[in-house]
N, CA, C and O atoms as a Maestro MAE file, in Angstrom:
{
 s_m_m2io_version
 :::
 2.0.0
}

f_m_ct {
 s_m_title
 :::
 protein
 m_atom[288] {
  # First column is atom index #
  i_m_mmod_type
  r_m_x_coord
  r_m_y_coord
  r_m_z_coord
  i_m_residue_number
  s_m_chain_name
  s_m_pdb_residue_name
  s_m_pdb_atom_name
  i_m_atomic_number
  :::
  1 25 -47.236 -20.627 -40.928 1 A "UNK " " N  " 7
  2 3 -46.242 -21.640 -40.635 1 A "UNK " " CA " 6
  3 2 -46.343 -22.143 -39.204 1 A "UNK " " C  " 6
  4 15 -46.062 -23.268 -38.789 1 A "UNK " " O  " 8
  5 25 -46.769 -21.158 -38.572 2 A "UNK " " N  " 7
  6 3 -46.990 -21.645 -37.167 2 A "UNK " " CA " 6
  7 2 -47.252 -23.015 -36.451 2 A "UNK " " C  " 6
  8 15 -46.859 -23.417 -35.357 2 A "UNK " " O  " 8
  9 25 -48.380 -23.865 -37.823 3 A "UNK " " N  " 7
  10 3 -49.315 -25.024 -37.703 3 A "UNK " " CA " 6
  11 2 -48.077 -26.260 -37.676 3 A "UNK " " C  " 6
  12 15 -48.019 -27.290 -37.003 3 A "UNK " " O  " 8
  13 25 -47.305 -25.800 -38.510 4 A "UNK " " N  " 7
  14 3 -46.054 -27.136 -38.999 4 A "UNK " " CA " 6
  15 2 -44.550 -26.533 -38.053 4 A "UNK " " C  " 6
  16 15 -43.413 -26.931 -38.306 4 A "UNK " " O  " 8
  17 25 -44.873 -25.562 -37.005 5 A "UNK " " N  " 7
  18 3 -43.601 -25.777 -36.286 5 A "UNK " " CA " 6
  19 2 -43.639 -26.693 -35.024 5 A "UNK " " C  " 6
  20 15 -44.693 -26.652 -34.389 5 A "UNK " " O  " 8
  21 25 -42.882 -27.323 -34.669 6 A "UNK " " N  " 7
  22 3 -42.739 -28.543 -33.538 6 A "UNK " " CA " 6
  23 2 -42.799 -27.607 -32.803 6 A "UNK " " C  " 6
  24 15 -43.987 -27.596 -32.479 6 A "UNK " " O  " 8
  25 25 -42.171 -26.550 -32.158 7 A "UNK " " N  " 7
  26 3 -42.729 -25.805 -31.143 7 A "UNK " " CA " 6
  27 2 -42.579 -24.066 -30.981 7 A "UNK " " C  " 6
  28 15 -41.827 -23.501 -31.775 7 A "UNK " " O  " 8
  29 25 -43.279 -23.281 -29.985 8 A "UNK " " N  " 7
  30 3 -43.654 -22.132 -30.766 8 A "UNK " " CA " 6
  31 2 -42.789 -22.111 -30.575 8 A "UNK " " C  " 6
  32 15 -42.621 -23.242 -31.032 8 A "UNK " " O  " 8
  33 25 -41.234 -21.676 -30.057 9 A "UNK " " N  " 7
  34 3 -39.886 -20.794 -29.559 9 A "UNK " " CA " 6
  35 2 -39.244 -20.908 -30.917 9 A "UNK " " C  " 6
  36 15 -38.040 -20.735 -30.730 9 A "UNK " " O  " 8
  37 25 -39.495 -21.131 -32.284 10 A "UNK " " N  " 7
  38 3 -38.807 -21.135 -33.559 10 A "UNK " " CA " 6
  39 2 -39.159 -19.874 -34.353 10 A "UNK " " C  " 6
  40 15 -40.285 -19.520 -34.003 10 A "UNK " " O  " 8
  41 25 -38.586 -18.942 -35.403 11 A "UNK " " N  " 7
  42 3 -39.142 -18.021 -35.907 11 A "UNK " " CA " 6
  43 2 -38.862 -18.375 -37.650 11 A "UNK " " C  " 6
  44 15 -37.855 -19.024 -37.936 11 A "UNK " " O  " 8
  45 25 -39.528 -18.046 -38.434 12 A "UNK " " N  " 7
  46 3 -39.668 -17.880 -40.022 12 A "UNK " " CA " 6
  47 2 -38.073 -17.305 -40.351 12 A "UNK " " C  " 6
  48 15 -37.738 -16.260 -39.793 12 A "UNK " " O  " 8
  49 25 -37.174 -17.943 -41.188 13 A "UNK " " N  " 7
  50 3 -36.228 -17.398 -41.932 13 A "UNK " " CA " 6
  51 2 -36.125 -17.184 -42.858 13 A "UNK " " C  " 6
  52 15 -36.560 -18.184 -43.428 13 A "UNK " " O  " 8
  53 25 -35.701 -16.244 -43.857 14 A "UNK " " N  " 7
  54 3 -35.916 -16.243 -45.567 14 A "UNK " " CA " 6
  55 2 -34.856 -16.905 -46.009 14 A "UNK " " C  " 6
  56 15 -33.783 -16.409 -45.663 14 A "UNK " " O  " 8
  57 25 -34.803 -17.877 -46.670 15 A "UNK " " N  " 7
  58 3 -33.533 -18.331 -47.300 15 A "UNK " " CA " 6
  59 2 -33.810 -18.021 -48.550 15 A "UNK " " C  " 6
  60 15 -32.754 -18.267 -49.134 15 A "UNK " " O  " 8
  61 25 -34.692 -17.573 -49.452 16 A "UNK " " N  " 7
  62 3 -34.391 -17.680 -50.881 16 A "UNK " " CA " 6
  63 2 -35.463 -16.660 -51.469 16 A "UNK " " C  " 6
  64 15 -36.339 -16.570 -50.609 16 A "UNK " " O  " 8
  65 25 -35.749 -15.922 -52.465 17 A "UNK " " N  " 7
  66 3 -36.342 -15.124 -52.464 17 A "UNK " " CA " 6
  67 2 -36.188 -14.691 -54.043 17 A "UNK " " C  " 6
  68 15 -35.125 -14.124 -54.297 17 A "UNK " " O  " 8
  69 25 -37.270 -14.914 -55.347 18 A "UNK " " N  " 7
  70 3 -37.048 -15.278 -56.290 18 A "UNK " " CA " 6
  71 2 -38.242 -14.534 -56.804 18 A "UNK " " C  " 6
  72 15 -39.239 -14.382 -56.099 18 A "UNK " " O  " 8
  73 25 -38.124 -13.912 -58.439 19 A "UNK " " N  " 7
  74 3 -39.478 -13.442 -58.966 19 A "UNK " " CA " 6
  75 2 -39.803 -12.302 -58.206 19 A "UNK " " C  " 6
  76 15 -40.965 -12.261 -57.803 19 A "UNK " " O  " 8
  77 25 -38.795 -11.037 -57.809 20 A "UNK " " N  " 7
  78 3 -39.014 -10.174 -56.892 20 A "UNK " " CA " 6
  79 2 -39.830 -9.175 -57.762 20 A "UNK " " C  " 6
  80 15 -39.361 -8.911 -58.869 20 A "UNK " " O  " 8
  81 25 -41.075 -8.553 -57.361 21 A "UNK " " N  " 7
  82 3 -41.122 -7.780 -58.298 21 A "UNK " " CA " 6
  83 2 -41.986 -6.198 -57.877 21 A "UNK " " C  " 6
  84 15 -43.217 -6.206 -57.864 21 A "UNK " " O  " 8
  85 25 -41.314 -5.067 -57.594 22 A "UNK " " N  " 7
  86 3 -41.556 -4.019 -57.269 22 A "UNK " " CA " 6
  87 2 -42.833 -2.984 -58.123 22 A "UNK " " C  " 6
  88 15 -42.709 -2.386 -59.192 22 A "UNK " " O  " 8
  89 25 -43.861 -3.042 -57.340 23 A "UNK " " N  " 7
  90 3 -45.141 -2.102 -58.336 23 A "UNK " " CA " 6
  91 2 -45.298 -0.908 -57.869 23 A "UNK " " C  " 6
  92 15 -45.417 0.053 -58.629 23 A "UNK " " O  " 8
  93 25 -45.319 -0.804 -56.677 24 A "UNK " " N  " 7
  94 3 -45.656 0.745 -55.941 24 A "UNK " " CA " 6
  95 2 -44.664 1.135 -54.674 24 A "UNK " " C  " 6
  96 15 -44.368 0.308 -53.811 24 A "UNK " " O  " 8
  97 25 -44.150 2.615 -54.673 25 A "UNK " " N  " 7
  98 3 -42.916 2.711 -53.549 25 A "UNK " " CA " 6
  99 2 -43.891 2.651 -52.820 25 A "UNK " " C  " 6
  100 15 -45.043 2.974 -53.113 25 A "UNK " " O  " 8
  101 25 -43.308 2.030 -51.330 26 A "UNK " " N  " 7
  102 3 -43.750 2.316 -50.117 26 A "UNK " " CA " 6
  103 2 -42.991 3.114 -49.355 26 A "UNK " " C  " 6
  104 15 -41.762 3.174 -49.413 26 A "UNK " " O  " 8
  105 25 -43.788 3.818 -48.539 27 A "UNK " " N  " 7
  106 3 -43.503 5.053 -48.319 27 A "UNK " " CA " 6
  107 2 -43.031 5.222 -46.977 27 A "UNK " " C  " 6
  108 15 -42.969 4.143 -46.387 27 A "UNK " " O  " 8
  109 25 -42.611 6.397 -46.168 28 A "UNK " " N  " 7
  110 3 -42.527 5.781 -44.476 28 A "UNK " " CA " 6
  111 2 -43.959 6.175 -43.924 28 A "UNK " " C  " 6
  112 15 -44.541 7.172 -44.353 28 A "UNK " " O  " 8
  113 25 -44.544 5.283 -42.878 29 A "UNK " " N  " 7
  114 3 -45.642 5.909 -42.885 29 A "UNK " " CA " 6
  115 2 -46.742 4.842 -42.978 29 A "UNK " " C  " 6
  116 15 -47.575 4.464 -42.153 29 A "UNK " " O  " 8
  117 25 -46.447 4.425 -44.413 30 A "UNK " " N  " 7
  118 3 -47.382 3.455 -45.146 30 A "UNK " " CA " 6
  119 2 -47.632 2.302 -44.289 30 A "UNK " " C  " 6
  120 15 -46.614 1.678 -43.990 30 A "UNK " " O  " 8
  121 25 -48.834 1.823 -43.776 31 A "UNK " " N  " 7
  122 3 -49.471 0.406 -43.716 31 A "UNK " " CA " 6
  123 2 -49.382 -0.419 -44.995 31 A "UNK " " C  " 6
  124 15 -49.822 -0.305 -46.139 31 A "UNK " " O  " 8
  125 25 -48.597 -1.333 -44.302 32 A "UNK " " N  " 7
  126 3 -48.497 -2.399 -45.527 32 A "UNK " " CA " 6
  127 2 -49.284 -3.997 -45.033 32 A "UNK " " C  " 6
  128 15 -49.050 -4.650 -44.017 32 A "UNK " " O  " 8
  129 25 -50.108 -4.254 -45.977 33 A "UNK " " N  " 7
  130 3 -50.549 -5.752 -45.959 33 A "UNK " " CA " 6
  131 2 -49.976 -6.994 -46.792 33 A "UNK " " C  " 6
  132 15 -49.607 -6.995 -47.967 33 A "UNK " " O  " 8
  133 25 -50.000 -8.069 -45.859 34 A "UNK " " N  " 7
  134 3 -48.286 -9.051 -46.479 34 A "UNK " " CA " 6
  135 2 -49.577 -10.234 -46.184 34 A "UNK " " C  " 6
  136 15 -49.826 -10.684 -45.066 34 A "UNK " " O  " 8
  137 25 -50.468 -10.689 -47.722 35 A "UNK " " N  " 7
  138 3 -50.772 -11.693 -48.366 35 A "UNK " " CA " 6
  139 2 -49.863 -13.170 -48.509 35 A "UNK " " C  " 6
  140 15 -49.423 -13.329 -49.648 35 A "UNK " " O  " 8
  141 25 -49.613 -13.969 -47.793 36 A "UNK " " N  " 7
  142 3 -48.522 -15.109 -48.065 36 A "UNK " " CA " 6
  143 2 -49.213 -16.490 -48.309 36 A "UNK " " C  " 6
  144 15 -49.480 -17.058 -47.250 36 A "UNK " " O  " 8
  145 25 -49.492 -17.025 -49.191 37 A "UNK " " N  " 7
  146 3 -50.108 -18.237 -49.148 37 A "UNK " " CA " 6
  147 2 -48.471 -19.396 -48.964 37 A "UNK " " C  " 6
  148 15 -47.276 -19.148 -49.126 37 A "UNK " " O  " 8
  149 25 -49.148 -20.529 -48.603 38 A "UNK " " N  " 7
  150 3 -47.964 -21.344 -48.438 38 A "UNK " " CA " 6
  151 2 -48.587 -22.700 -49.620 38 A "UNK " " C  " 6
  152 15 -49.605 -23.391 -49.622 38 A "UNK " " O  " 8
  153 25 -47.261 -22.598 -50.629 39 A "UNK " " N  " 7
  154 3 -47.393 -23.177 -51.586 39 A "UNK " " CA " 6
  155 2 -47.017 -24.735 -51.475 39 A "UNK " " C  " 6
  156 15 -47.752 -25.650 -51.845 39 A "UNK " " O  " 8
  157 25 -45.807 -24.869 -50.930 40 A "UNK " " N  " 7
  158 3 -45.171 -26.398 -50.846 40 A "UNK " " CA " 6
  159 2 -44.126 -26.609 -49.654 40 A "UNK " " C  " 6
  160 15 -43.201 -25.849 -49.368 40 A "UNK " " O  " 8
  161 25 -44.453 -27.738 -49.059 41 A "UNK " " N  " 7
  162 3 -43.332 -27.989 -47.921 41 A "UNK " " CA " 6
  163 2 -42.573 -29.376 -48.155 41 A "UNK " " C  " 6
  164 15 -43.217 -30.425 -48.175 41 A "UNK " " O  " 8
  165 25 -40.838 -29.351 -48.378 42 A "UNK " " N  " 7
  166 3 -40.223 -29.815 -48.720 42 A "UNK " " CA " 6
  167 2 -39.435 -30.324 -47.401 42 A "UNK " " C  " 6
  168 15 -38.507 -29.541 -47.200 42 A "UNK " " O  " 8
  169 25 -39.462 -31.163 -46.608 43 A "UNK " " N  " 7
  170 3 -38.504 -31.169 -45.554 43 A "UNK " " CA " 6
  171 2 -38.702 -30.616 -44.312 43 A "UNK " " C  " 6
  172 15 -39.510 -30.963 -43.450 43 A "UNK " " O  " 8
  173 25 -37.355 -29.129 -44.282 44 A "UNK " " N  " 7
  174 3 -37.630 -28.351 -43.434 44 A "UNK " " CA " 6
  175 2 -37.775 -27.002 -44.128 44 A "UNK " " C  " 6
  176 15 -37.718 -25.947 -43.496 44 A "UNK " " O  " 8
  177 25 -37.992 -27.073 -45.624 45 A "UNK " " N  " 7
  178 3 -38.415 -26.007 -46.257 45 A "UNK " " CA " 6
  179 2 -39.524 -25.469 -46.695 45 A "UNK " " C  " 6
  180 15 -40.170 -26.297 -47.337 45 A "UNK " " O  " 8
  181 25 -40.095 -24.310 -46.622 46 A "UNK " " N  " 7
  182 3 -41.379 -23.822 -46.803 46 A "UNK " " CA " 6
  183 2 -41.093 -22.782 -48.018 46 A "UNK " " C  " 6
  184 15 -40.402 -21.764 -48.043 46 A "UNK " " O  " 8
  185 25 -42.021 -23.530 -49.197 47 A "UNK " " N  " 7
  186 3 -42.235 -22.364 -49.969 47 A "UNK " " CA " 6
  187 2 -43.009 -21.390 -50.204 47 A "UNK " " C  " 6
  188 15 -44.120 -21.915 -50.286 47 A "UNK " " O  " 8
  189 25 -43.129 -20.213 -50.377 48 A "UNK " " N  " 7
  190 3 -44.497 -19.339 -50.559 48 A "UNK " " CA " 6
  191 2 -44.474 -18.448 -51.264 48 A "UNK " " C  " 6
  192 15 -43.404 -18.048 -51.722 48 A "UNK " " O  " 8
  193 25 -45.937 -17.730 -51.635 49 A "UNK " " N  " 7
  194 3 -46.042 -16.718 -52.462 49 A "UNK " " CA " 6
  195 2 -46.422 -15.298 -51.904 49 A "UNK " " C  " 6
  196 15 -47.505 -15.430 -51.335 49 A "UNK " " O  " 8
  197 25 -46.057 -14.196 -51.837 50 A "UNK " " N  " 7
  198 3 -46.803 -13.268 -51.191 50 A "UNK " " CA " 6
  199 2 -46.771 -11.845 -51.997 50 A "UNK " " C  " 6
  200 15 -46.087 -11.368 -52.903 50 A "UNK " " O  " 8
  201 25 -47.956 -11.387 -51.125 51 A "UNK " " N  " 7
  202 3 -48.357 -9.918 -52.445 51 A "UNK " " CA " 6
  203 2 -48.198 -8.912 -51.181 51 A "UNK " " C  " 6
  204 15 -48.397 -9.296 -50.029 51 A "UNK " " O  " 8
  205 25 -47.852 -7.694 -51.485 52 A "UNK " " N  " 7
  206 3 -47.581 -6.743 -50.361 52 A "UNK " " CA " 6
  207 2 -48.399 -5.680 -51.100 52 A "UNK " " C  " 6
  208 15 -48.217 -5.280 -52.250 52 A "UNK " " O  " 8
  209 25 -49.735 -5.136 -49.849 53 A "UNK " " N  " 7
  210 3 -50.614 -4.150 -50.678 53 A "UNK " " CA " 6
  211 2 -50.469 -3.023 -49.981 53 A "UNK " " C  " 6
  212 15 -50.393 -3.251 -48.774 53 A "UNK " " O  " 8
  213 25 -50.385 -1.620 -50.340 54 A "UNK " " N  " 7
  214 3 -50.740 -0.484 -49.721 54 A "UNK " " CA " 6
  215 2 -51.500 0.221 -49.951 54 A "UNK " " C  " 6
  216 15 -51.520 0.962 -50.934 54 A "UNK " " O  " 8
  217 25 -52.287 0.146 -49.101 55 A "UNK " " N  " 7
  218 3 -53.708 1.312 -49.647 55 A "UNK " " CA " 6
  219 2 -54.664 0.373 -50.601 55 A "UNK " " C  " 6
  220 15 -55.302 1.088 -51.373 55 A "UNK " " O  " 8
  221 25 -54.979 -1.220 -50.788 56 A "UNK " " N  " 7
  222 3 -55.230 -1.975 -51.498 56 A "UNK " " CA " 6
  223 2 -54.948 -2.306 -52.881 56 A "UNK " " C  " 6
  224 15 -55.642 -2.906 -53.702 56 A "UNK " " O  " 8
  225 25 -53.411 -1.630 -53.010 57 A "UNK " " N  " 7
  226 3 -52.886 -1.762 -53.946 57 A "UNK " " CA " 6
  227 2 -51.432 -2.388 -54.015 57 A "UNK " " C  " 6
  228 15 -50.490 -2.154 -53.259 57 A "UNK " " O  " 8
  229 25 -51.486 -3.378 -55.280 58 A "UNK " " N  " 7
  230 3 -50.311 -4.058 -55.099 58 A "UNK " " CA " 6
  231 2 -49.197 -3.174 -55.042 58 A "UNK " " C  " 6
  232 15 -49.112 -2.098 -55.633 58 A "UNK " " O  " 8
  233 25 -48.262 -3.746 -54.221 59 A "UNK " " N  " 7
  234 3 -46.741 -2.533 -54.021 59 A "UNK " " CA " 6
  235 2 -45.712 -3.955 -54.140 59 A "UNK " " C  " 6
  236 15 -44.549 -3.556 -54.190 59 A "UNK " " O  " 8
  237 25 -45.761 -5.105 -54.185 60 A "UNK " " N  " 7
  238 3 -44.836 -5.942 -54.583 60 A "UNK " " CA " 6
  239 2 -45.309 -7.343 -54.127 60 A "UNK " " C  " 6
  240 15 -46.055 -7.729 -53.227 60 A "UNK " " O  " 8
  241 25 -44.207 -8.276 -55.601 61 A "UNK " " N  " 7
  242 3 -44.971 -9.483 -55.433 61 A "UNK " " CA " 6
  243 2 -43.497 -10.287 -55.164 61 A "UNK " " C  " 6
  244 15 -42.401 -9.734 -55.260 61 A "UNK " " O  " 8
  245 25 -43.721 -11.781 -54.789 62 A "UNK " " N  " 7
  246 3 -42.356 -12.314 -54.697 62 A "UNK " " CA " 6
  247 2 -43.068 -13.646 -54.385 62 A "UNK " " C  " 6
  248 15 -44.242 -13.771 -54.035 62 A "UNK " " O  " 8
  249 25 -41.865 -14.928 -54.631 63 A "UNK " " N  " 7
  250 3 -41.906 -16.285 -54.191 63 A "UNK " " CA " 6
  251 2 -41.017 -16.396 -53.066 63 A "UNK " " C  " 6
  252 15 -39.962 -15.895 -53.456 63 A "UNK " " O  " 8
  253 25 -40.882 -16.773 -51.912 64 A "UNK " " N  " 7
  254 3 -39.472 -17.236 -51.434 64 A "UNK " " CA " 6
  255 2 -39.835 -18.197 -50.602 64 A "UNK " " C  " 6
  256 15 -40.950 -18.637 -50.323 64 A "UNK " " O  " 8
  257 25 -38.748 -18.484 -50.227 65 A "UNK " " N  " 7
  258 3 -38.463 -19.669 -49.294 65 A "UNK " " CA " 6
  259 2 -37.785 -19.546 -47.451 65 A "UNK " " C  " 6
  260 15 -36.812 -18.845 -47.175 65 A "UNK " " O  " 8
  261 25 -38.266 -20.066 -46.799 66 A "UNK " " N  " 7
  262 3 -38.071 -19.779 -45.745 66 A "UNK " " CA " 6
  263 2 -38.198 -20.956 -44.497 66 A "UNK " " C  " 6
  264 15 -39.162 -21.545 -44.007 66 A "UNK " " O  " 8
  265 25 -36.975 -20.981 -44.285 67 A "UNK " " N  " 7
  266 3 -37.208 -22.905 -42.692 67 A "UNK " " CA " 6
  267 2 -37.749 -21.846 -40.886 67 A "UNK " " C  " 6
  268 15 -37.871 -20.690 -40.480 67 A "UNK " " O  " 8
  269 25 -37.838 -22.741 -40.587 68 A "UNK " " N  " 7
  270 3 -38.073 -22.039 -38.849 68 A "UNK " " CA " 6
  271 2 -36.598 -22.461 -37.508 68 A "UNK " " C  " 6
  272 15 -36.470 -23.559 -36.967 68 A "UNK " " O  " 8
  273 25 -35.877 -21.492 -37.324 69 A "UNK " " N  " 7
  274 3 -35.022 -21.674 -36.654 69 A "UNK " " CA " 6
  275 2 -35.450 -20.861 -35.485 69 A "UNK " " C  " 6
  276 15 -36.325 -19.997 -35.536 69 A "UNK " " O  " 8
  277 25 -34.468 -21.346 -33.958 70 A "UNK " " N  " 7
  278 3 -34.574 -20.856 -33.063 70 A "UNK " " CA " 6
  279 2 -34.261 -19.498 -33.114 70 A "UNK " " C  " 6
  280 15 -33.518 -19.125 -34.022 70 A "UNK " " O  " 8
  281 25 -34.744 -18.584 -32.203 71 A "UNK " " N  " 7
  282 3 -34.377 -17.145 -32.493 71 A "UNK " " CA " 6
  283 2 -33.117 -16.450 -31.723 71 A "UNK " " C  " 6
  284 15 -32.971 -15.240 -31.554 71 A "UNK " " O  " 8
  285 25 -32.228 -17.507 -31.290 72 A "UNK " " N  " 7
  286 3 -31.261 -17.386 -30.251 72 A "UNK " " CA " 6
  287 2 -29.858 -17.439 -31.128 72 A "UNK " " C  " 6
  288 15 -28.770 -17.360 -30.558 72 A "UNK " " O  " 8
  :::
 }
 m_bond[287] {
  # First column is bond index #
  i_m_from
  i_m_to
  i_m_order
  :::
  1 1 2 1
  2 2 3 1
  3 3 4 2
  4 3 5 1
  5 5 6 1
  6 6 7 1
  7 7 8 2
  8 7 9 1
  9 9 10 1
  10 10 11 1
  11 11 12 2
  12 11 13 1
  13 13 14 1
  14 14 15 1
  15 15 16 2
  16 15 17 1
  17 17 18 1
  18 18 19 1
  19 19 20 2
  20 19 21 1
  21 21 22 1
  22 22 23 1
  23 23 24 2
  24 23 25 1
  25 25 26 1
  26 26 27 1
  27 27 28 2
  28 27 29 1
  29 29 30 1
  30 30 31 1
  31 31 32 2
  32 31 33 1
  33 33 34 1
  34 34 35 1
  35 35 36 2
  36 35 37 1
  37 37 38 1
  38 38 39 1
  39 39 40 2
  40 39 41 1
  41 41 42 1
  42 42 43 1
  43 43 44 2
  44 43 45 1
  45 45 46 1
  46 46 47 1
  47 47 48 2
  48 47 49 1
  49 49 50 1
  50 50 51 1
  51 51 52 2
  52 51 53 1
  53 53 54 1
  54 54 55 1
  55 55 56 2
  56 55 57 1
  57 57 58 1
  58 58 59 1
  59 59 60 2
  60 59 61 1
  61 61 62 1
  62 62 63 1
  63 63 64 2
  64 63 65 1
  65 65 66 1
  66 66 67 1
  67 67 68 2
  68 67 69 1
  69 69 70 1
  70 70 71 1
  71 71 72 2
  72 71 73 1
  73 73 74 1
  74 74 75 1
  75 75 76 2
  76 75 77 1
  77 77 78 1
  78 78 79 1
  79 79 80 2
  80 79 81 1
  81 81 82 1
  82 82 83 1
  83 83 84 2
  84 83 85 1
  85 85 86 1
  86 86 87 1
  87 87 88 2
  88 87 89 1
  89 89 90 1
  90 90 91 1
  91 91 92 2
  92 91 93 1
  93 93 94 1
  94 94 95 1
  95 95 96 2
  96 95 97 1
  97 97 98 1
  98 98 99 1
  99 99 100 2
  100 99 101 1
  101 101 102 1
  102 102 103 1
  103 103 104 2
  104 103 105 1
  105 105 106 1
  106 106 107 1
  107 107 108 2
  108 107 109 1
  109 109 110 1
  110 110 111 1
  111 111 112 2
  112 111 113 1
  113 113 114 1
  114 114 115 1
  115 115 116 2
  116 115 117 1
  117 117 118 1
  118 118 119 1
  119 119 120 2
  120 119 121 1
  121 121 122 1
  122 122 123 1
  123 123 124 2
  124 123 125 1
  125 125 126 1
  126 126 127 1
  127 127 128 2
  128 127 129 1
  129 129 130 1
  130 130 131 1
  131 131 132 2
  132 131 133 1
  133 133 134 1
  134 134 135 1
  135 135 136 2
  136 135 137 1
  137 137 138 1
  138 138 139 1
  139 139 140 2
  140 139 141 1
  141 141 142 1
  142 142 143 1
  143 143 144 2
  144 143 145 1
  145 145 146 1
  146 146 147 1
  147 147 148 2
  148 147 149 1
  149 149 150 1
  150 150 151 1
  151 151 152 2
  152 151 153 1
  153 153 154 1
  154 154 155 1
  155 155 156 2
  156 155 157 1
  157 157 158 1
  158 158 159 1
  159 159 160 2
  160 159 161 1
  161 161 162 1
  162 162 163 1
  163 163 164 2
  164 163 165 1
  165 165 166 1
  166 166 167 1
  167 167 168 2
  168 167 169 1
  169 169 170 1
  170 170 171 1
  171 171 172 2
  172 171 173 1
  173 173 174 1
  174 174 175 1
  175 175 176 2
  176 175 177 1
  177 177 178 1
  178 178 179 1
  179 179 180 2
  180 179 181 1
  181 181 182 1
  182 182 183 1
  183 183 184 2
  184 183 185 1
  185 185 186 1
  186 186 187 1
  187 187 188 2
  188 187 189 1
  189 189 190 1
  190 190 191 1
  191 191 192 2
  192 191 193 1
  193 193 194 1
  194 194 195 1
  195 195 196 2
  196 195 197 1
  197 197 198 1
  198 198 199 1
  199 199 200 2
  200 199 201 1
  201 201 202 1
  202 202 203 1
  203 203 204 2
  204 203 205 1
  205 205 206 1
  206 206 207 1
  207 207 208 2
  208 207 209 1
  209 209 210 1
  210 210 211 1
  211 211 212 2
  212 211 213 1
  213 213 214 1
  214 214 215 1
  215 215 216 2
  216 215 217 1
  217 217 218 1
  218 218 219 1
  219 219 220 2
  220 219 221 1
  221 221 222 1
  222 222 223 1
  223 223 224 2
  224 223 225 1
  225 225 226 1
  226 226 227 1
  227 227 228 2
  228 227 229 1
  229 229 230 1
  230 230 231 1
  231 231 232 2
  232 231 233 1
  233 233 234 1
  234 234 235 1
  235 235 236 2
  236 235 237 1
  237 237 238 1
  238 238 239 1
  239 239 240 2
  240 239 241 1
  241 241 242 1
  242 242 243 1
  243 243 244 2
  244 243 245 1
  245 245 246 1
  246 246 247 1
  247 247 248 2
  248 247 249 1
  249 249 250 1
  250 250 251 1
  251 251 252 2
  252 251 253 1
  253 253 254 1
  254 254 255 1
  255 255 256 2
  256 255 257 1
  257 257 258 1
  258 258 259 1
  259 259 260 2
  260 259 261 1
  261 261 262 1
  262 262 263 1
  263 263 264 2
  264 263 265 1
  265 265 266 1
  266 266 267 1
  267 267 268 2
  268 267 269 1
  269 269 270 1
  270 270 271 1
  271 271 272 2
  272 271 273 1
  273 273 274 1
  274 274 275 1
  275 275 276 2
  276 275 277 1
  277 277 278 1
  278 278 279 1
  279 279 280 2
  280 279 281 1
  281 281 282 1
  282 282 283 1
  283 283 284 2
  284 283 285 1
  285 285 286 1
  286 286 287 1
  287 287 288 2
  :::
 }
}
């Protein structure tokens, strides 16, 4: 998202978060890898898809949505 924010001092917010879907516990400890492709930009809304892997294995999938607000 970085590419489509007007400037860096904004951060990623989740507003919506849909199709949640839990495959493997993660553990404390665990390295997790967060896959996010960015599907569609509506406005000031960003939609996306992302896969969360541990150990190269899926541990959860989800769609959500998320705008860039100041972090203040």
């Amino acid at each position: 998202l970085a590419q489509h924010a007007p400037t860096a001092d904004v951060v990623p917010v989740a507003t919506r978060m849909d199709g949640v879907k839990f495959k493997k516990m993660v553990r404390p400890g665990d390295t997790i890898d967060v896959h996010a492709t960015l599907n569609e930009v509506v406005s000031a809304a960003y939609f996306l898809t992302a896969k969360i892997m541990v150990a190269g294995k899926l541990a959860a999938r989800l769609d959500f949505a998320c705008t860039l607000a100041s972090p203040e």
